[in-house]
C-alpha positions in Angstrom: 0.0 0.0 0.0 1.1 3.3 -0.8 0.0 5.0 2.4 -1.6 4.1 5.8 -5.1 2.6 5.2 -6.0 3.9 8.6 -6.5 6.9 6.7 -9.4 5.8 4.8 -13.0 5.9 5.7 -15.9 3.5 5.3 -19.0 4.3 4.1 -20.5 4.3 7.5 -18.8 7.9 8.0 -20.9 9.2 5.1 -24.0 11.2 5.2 -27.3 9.9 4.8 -28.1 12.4 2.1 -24.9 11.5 0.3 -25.7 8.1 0.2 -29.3 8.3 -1.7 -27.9 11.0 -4.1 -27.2 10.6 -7.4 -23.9 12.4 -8.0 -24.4 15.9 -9.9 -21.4 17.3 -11.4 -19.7 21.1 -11.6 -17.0 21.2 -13.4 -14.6 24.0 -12.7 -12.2 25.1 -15.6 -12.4 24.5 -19.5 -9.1 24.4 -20.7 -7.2 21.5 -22.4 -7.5 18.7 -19.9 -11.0 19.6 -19.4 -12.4 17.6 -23.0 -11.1 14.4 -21.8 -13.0 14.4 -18.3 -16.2 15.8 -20.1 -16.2 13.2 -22.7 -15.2 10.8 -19.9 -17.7 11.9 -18.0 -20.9 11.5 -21.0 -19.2 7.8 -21.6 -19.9 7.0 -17.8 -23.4 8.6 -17.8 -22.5 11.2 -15.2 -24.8 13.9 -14.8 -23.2 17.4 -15.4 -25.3 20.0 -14.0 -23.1 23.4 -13.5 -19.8 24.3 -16.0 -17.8 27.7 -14.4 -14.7 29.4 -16.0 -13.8 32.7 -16.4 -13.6 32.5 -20.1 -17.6 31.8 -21.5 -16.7 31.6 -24.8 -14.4 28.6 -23.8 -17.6 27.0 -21.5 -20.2 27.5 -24.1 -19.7 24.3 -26.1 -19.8 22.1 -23.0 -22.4 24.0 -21.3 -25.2 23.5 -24.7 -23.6 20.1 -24.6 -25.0 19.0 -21.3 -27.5 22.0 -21.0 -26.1 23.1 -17.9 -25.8 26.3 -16.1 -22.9 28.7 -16.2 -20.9 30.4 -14.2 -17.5 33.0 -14.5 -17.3 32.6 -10.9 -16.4 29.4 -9.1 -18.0 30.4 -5.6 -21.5 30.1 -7.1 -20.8 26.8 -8.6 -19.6 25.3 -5.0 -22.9 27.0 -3.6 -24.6 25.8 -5.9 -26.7 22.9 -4.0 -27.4 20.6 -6.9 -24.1 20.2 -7.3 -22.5 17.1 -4.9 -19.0 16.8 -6.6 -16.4 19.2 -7.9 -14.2 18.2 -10.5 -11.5 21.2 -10.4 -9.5 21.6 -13.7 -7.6 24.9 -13.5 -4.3 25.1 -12.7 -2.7 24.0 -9.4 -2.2 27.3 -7.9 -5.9 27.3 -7.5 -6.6 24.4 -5.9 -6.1 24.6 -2.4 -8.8 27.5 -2.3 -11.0 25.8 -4.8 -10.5 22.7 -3.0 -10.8 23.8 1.0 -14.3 25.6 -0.1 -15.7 22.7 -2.0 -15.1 20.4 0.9 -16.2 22.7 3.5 -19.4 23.0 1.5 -20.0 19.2 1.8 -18.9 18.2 -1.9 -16.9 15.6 -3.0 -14.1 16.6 -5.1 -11.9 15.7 -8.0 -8.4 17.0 -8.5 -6.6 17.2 -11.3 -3.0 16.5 -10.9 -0.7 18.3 -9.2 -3.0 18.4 -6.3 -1.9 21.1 -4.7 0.9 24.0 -4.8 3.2 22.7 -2.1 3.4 19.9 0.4 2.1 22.3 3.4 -1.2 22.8 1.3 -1.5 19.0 0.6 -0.9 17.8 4.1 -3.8 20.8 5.2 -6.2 19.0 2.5 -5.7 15.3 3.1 -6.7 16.4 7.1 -9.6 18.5 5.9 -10.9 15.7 3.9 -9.5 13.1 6.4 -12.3 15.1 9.3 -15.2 15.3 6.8 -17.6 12.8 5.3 -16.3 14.0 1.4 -14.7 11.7 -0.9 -11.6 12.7 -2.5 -9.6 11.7 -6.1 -6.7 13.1 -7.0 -6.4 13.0 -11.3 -3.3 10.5 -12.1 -5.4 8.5 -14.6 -2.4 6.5 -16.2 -2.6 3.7 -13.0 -5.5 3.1 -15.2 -4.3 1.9 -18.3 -4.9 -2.0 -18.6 -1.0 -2.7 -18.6 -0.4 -1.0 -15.4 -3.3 -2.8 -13.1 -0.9 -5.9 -15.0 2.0 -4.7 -13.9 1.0 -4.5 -10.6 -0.8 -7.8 -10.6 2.8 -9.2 -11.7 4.7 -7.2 -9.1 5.2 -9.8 -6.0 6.0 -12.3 -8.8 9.2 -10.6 -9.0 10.3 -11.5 -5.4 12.6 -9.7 -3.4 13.1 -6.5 -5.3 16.5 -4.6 -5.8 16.4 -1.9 -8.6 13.9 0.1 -10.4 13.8 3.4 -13.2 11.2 5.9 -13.8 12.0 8.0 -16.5 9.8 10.5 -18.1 11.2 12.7 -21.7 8.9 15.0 -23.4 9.3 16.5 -26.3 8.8 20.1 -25.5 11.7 21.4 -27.8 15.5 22.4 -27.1 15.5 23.8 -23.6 19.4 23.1 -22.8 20.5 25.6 -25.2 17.7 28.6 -24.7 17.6 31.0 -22.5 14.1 31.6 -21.7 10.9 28.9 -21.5 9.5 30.4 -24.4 5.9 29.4 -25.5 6.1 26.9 -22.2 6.4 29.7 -19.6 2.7 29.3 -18.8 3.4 25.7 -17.1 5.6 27.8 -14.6 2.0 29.9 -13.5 -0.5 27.1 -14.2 1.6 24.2 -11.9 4.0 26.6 -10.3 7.0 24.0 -11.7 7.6 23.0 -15.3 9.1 19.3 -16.1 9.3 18.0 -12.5 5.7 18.8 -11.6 4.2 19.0 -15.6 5.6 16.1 -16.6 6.9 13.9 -13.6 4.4 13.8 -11.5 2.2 11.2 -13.1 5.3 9.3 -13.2 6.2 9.7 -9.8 2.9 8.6 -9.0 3.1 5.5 -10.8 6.5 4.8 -9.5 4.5 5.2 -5.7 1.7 3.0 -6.5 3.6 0.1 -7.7 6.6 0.4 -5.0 4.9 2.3 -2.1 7.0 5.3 -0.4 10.8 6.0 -0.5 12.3 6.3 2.7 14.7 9.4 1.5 15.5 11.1 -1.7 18.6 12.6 -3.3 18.2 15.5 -6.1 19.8 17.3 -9.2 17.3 20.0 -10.8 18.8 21.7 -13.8 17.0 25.0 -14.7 17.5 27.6 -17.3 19.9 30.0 -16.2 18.1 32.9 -13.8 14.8 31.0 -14.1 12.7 28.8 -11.8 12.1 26.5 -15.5 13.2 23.3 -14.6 14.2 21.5 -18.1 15.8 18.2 -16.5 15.3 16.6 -12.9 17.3 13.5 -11.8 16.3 11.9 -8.6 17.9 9.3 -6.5 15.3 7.1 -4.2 16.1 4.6 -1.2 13.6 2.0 0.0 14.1 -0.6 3.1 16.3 -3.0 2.0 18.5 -1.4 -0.3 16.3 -0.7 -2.9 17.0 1.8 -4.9 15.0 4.1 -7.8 16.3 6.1 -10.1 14.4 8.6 -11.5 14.8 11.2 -14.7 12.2 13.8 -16.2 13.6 16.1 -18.9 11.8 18.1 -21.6 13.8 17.2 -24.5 14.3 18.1 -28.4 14.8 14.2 -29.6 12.0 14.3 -32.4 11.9 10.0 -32.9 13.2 8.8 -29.3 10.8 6.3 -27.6 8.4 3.3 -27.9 6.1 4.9 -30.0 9.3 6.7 -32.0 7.1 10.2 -31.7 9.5 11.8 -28.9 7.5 10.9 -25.8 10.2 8.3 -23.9 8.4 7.5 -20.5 8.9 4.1 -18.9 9.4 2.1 -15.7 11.7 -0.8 -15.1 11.1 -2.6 -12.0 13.8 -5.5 -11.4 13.6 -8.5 -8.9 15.5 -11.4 -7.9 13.0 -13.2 -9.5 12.5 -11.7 -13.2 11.9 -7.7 -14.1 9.0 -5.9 -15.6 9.3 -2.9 -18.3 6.5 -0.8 -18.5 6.3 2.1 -21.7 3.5 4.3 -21.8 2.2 6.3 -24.7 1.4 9.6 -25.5 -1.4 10.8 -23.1 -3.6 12.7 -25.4 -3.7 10.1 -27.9 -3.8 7.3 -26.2 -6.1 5.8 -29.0 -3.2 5.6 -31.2 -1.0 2.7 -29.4 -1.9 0.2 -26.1 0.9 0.9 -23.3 3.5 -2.1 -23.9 4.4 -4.0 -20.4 7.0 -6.7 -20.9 7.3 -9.4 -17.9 10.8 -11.5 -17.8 10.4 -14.5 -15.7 13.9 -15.6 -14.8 12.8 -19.3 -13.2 11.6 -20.1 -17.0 14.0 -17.9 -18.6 11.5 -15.8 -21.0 9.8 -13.1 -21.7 5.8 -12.5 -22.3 4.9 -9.2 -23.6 0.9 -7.8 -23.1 0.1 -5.6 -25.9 -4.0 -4.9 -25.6 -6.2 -2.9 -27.0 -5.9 0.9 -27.6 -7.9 2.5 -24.5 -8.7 6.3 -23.0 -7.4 5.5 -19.7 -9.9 8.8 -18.5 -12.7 7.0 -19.7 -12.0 4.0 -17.0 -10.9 6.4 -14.3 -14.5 8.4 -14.6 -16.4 5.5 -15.0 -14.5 3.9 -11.7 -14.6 7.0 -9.8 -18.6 7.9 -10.6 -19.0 4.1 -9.4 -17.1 5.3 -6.0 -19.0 8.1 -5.4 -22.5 6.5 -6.1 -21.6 3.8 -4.2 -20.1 6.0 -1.4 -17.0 4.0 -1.3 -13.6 4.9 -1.0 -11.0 4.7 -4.3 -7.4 5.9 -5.2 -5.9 7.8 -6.4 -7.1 9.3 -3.6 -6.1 12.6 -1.9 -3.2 10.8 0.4 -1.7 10.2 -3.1 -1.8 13.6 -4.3 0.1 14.3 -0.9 3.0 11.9 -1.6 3.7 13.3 -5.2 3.3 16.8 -4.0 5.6 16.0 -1.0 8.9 14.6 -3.2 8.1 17.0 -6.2 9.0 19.7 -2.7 11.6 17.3 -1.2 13.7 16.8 -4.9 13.8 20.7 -5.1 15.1 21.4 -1.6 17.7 18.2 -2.1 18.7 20.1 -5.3 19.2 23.7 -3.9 20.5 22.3 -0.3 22.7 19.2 -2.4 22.2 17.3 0.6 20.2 14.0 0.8 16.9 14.4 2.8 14.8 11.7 4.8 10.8 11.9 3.5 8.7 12.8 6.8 5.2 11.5 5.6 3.9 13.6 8.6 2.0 10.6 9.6 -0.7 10.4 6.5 
């Protein structure tokens, strides 16, 4: 487990009224992400009652779409009674106000990744939604791509693990040799980071839900010169045992690199006494293009069986599992403990970097 299942309510906790309603949707922000959980959303049957963003003309579609109501504001939409869950889809500086006021107004929430800003404003949320009767989600939808929920039904048939990578290149263009982020400074004010939070996060996530917590963590960030744009991250896990993770995220100008050969080179390699499994993803916004390739080496038989499925929109399952949580009034993960743990070594790695020092991962109890 990636965090301590104390942590987790039952349904018991949960409110009567919660447990008879039908879950009514406001969606909060209609920028790029915001198609996929829409369309996610229709395919799951969810009921979208309330669209706000501060930009109609980018709502309008969506809101004729489901014939919903419309705000520029997002207070109204939180006050809004119909509405039971909040799916927040603006950038992460928001979403510790956006977040504290939907839960304090009784709504469940969903959280698109990076959950929150900083580690101190994700450790306030998890205990604010840790004290209420809400249910949480935090958005890392590739754990659910068919060939990770295989990888980690492989995992303990690796035995005694010793090694692991998590790399994640994107092709953003030729950042080692500019001096300014160019067309990409906006990731800087939507996620407060650029490759470590934009990029590495879902990968850091991944690398948490298949190997739980590191016990300490020691960092290189490379930035442009005189800029907080981090254009290459290398990160250096332990785990009991002597494990050990290495993990790389760099935006990159290699125009053919990777499985798919399109620039996008994300994978993880997870190695045991017992055989190893390689993971490659593929490009997240066209994920209808390829299947995710997992490749399990079993060193008992000496071979190798590689799982190629289907082509899926891993959105589409994470919707329809997390509109199945709420109706059901169960707990489901991601959840908002695992938006904590990414948010709290995305912090750690940049403190290592700046202090060059190796530092032990308090968990502050969560």
């Amino acid at each position: 487990m990636t965090h301590n299942s104390a942590a987790h309510k039952t349904a018991a906790h949960n409110s009567a009224a919660h447990k008879t309603a039908v879950p009514k949707f406001g969606i909060i922000g209609c920028g790029n992400i915001s198609r996929f959980h829409f369309n996610s959303l229709e395919k799951a049957g969810a009921d979208i009652v309330h669209i706000a963003d501060i930009d109609e003309k980018a709502a309008a579609p969506w809101v004729k779409k489901f014939n919903a109501r419309f705000s520029s504001d997002y207070t109204r939409l939180i006050e809004d009674p119909e509405v039971t869950v909040v799916s927040i889809l603006v950038g992460s500086s928001l979403h510790y106000d956006i977040a504290s006021r939907a839960i304090e107004a009784g709504k469940d929430v969903i959280c698109e990744k990076t959950m929150m800003n900083n580690a101190a404003e994700a450790e306030a949320i998890v205990r604010k939604v840790q004290a209420s009767d809400q249910l949480f989600f935090t958005g890392f939808m590739k754990r659910f791509f068919p060939a990770v929920m295989k990888a980690k039904e492989l995992l303990p048939s690796l035995g005694r693990l010793f090694s692991a990578r998590v790399r994640t290149y994107q092709p953003w263009g030729n950042f080692f040799e500019a001096d300014n982020a160019g067309d990409f400074g906006f990731v800087l004010g939507n996620y407060g980071g650029a490759v470590t939070k934009c990029a590495g996060s879902h990968m850091l996530d991944m690398m948490m839900h298949l190997l739980g917590r590191p016990e300490s963590l020691f960092a290189h960030v490379d930035y442009i010169p005189e800029t907080q744009f981090d254009r290459k991250t290398a990160i250096l896990f332990t785990y009991p045992e002597g494990m050990t993770v290495l993990f790389e995220a760099a935006a990159h100008p290699l125009k053919k690199i990777g499985y798919e050969r399109n620039g996008w080179d994300e994978y993880i390699e997870i190695d045991g006494v017992k055989g190893r499994l390689e993971l490659h993803t593929v490009l997240w916004d066209h994920p209808e293009n390829n299947a995710p390739l997992l490749v399990h080496y079993d060193n008992e038989r000496e071979t190798a069986v590689e799982y190629r499925g289907d082509p899926v929109n891993p959105f589409d399952d994470e919707m329809k599992y997390i509109l199945h949580c709420l109706t059901a009034r169960q707990e489901g993960t991601p959840d908002a403990v695992d938006g904590f743990n990414t948010d709290m070594v995305i912090e750690m790695a940049a403190s290592s970097a700046a202090g060059r020092k190796p530092i032990t991962l308090d968990w502050k109890g969560l």
